[in-house]
ChimeraX commands (.cxc) that place a marker at each C-alpha (Angstrom):
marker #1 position 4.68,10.14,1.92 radius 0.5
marker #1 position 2.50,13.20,2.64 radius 0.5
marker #1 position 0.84,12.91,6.14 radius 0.5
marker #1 position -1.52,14.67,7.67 radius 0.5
marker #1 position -2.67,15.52,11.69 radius 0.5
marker #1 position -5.11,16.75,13.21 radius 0.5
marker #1 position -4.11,19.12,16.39 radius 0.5
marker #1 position -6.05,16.24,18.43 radius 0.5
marker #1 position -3.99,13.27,16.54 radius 0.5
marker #1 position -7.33,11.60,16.45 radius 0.5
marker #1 position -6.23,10.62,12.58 radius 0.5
marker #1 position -3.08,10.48,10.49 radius 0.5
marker #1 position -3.27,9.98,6.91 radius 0.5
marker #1 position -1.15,8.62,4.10 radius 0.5
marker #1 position -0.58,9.68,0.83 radius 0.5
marker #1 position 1.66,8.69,-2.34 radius 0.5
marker #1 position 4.63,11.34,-2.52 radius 0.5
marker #1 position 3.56,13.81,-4.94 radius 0.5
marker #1 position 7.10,12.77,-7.02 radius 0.5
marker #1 position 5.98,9.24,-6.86 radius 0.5
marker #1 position 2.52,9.94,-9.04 radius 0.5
marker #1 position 4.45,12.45,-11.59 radius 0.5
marker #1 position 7.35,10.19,-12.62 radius 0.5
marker #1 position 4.32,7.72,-13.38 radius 0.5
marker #1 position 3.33,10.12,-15.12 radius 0.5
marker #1 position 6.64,11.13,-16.96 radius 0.5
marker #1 position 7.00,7.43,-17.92 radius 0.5
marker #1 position 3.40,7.11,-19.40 radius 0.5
marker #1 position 4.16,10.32,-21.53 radius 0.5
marker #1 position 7.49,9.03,-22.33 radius 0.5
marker #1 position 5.68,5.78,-23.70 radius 0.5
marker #1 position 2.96,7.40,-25.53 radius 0.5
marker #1 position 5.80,9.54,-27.22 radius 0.5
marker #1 position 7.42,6.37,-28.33 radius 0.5
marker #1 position 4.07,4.76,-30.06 radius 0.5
marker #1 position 3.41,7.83,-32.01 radius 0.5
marker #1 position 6.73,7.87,-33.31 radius 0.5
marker #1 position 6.20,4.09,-33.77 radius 0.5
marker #1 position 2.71,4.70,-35.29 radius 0.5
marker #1 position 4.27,7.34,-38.08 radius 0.5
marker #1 position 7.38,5.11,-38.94 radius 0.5
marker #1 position 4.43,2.66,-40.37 radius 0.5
marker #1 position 4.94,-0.21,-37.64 radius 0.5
marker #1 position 1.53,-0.34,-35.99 radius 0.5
marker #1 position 1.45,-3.52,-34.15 radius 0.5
marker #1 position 4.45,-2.10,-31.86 radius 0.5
marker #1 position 3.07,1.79,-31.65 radius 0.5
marker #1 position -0.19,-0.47,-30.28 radius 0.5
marker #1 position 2.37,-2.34,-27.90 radius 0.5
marker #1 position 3.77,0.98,-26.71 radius 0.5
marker #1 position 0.26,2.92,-26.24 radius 0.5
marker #1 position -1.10,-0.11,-23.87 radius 0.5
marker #1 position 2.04,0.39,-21.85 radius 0.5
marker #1 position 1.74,3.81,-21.44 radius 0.5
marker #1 position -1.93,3.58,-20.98 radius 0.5
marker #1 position -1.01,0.97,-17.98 radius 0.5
marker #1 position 1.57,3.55,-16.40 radius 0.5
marker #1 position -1.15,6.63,-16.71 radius 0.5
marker #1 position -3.65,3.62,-14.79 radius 0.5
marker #1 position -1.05,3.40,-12.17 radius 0.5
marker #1 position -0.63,6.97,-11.61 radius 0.5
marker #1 position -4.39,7.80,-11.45 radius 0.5
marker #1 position -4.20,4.98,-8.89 radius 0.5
marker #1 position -1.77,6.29,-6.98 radius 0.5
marker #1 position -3.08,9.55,-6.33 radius 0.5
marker #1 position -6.27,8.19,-5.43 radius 0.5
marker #1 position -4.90,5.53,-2.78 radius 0.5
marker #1 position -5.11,6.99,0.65 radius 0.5
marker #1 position -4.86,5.09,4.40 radius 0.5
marker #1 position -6.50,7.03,7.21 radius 0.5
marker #1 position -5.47,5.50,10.24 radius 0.5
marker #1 position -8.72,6.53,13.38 radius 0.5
marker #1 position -8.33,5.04,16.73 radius 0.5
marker #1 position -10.71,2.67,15.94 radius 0.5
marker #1 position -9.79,1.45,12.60 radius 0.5
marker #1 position -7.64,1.59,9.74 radius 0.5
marker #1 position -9.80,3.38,6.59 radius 0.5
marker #1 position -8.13,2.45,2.92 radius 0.5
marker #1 position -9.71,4.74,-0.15 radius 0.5
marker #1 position -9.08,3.32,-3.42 radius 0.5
marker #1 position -11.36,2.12,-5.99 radius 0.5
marker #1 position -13.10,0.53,-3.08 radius 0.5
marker #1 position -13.57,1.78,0.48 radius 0.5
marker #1 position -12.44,-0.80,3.46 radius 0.5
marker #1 position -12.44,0.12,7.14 radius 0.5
marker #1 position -10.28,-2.56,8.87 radius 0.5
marker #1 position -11.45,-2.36,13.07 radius 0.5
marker #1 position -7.86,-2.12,15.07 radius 0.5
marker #1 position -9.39,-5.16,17.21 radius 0.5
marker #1 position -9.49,-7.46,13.89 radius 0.5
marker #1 position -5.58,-6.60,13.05 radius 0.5
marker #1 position -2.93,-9.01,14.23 radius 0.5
marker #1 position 0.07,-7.87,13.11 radius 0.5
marker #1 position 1.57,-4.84,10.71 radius 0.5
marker #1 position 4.08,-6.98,8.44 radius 0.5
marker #1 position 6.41,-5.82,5.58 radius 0.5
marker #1 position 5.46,-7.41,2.55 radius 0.5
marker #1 position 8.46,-7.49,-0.25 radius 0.5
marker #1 position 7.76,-9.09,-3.95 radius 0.5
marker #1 position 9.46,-8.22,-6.91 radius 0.5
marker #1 position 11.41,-5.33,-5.21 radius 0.5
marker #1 position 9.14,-3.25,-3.76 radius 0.5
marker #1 position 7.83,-3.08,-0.14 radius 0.5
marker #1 position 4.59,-2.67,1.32 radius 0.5
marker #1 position 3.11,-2.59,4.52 radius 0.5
marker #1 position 0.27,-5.46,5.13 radius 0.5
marker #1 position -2.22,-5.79,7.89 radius 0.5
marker #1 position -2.95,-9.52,9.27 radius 0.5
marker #1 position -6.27,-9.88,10.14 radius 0.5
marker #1 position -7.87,-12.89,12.31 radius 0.5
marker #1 position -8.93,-14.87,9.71 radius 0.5
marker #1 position -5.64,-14.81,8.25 radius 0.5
marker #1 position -6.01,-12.85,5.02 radius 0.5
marker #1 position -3.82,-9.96,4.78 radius 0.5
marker #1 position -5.11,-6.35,4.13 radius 0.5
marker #1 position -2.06,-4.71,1.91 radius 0.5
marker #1 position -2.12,-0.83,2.37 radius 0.5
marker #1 position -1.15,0.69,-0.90 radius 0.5
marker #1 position 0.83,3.35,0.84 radius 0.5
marker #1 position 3.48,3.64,2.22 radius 0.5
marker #1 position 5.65,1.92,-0.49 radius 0.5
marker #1 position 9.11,1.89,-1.43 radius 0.5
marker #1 position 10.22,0.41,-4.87 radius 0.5
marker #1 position 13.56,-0.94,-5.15 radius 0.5
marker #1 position 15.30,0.67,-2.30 radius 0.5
marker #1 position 13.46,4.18,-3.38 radius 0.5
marker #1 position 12.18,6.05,-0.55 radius 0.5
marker #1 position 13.27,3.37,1.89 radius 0.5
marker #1 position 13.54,6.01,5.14 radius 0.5
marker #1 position 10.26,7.40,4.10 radius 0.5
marker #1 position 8.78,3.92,3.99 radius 0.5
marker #1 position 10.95,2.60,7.31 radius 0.5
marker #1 position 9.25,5.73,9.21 radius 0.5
marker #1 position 5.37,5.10,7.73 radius 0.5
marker #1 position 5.84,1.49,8.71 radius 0.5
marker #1 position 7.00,2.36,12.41 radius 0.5
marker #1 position 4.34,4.63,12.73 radius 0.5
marker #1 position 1.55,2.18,11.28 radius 0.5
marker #1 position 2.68,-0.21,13.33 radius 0.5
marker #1 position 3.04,2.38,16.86 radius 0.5
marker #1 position -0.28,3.55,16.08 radius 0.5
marker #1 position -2.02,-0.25,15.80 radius 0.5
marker #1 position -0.40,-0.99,18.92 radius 0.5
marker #1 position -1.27,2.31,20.71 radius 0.5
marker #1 position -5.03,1.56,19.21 radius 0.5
marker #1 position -5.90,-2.35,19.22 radius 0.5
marker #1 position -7.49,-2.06,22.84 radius 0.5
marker #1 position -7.23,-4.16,26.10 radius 0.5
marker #1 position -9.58,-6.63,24.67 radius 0.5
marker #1 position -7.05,-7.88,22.20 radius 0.5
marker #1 position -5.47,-11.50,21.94 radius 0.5
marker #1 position -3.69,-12.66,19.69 radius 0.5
marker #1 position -4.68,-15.59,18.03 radius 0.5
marker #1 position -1.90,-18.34,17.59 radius 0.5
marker #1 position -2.46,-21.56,15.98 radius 0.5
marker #1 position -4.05,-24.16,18.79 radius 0.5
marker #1 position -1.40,-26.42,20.23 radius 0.5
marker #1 position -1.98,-29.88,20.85 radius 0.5
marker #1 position -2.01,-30.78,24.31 radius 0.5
marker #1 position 0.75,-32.91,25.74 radius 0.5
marker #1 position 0.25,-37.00,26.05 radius 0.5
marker #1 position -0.60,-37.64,29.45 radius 0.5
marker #1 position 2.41,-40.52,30.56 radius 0.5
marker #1 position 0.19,-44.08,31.49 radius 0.5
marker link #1:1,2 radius 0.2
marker link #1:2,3 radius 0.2
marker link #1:3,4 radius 0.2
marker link #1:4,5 radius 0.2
marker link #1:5,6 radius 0.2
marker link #1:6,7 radius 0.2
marker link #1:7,8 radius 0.2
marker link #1:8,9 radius 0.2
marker link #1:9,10 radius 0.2
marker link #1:10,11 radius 0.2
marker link #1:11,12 radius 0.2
marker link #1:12,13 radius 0.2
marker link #1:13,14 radius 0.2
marker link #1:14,15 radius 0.2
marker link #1:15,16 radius 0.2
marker link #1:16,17 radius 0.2
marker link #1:17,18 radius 0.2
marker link #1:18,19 radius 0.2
marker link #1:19,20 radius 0.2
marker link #1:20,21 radius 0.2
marker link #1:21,22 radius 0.2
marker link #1:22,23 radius 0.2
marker link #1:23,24 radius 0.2
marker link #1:24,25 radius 0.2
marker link #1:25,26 radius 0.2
marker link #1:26,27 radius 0.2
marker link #1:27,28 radius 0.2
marker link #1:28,29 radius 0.2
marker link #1:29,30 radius 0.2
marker link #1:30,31 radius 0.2
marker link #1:31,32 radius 0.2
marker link #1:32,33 radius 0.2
marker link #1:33,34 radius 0.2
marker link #1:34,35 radius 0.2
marker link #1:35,36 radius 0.2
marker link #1:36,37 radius 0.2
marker link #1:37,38 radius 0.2
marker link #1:38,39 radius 0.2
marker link #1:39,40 radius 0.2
marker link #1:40,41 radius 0.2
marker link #1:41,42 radius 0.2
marker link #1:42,43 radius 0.2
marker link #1:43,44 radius 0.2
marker link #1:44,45 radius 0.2
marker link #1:45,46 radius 0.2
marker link #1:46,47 radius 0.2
marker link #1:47,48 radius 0.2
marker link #1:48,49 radius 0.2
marker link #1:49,50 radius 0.2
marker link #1:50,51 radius 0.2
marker link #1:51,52 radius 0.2
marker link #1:52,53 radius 0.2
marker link #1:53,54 radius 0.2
marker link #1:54,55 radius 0.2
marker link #1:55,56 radius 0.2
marker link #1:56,57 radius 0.2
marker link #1:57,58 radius 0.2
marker link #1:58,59 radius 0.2
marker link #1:59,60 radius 0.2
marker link #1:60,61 radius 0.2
marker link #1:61,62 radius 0.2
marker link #1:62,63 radius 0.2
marker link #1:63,64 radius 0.2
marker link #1:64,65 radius 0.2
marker link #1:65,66 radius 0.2
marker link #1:66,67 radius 0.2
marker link #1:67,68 radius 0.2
marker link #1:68,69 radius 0.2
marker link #1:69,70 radius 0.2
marker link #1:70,71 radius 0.2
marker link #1:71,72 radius 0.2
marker link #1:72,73 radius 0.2
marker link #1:73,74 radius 0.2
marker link #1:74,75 radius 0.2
marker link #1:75,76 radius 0.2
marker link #1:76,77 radius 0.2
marker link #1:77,78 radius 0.2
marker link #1:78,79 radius 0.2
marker link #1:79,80 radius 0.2
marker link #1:80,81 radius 0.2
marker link #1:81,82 radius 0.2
marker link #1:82,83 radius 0.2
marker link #1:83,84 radius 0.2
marker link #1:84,85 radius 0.2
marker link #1:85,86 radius 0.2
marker link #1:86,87 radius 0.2
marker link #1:87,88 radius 0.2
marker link #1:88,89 radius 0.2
marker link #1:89,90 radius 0.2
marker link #1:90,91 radius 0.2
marker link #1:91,92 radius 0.2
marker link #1:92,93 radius 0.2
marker link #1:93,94 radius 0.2
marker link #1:94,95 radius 0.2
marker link #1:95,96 radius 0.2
marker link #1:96,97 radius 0.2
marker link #1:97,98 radius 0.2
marker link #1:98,99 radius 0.2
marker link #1:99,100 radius 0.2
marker link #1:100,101 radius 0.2
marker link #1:101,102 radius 0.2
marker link #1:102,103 radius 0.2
marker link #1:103,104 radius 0.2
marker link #1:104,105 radius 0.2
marker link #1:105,106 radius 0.2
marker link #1:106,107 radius 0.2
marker link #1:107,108 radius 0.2
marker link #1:108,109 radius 0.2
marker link #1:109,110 radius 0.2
marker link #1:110,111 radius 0.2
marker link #1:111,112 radius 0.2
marker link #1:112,113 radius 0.2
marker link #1:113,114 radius 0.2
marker link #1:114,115 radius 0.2
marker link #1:115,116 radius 0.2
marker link #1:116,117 radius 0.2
marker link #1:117,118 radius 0.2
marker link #1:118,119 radius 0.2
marker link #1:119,120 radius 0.2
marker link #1:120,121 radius 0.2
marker link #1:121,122 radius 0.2
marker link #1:122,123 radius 0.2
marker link #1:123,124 radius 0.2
marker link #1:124,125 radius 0.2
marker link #1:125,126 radius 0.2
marker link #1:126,127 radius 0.2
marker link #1:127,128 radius 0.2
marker link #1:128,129 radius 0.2
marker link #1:129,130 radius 0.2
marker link #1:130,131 radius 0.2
marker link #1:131,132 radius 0.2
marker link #1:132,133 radius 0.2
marker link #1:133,134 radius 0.2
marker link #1:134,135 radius 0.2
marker link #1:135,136 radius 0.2
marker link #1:136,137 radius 0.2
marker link #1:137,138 radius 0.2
marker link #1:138,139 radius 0.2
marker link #1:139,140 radius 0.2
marker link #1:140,141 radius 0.2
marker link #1:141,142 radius 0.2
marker link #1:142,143 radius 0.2
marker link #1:143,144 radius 0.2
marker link #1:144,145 radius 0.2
marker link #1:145,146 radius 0.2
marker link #1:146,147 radius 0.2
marker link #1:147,148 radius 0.2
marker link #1:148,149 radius 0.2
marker link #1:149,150 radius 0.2
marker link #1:150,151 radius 0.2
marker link #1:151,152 radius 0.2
marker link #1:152,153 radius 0.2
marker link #1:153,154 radius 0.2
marker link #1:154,155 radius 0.2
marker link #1:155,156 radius 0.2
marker link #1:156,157 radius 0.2
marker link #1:157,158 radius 0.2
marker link #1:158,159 radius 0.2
marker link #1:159,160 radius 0.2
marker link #1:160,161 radius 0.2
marker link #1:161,162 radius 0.2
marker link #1:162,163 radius 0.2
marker link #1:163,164 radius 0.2
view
């Protein structure tokens, strides 16, 4: 994960690992190697299997490199396709998300929904310190950040029967 600080530490930024983006980008070569040998050995419908897969790797690589979280004392800025600022005072928690072996870092907000940060990430145990150190420092930073004003908001509890 490539972070970056101002002198000030009024942001910190994350970044996918530069070796993260190129083995996407190694695999989606790899691929496209594959369907053109598939494509001259006459078997078309597979070298067109092959090309969409490496067309979906070079996707996730471009994706990668443009995914970045800029974390302000006021909010939490994700860059993607789409820009989101999340304010610190709508966050909840900063929860580990883990589905089909890779881990990501998720922001509860108070409605509920979740705001998954695309970085840091660690896919099947692969860059797990790097990932365990983002995630403290996400999580450090939102509760350095969320203000005095914040409460968290728990389910309502039903009040106890009053004994006639």
């Amino acid at each position: 994960m490539t972070i970056g600080q101002s002198p000030a530490e009024t942001t910190l930024m994350f970044r996918a690992p530069r070796r993260d983006r190129i083995g996407w980008w190694v695999v989606a070569g790899l691929n496209l190697v594959v369907a053109a040998l598939l494509a001259t050995g006459e078997m078309t419908w597979l070298a067109l299997c092959w090309l969409v897969i490496a067309c979906a790797f070079a996707s996730e690589a471009l994706w990668f490199g443009i995914c970045v979280v800029e974390l302000t004392p006021d909010s939490a800025n994700l860059r993607g396709l789409r820009r989101r600022s999340v304010p610190w005072q709508d966050v909840q928690a900063v929860v580990r998300h883990r589905r089909l072996g890779a881990c990501t870092v998720r922001l509860v907000l108070e409605s509920g929904k979740p705001a998954m940060l695309r970085v840091p990430t660690s896919t099947w145990g692969l860059g797990g310190e790097d990932y365990e150190r983002d995630f403290h420092r996400i999580e450090q930073w939102w509760l350095a950040h969320r203000g005095r004003s914040w409460r968290s908001v728990r389910p309502e509890t039903p009040p106890l029967p009053v004994p006639r």
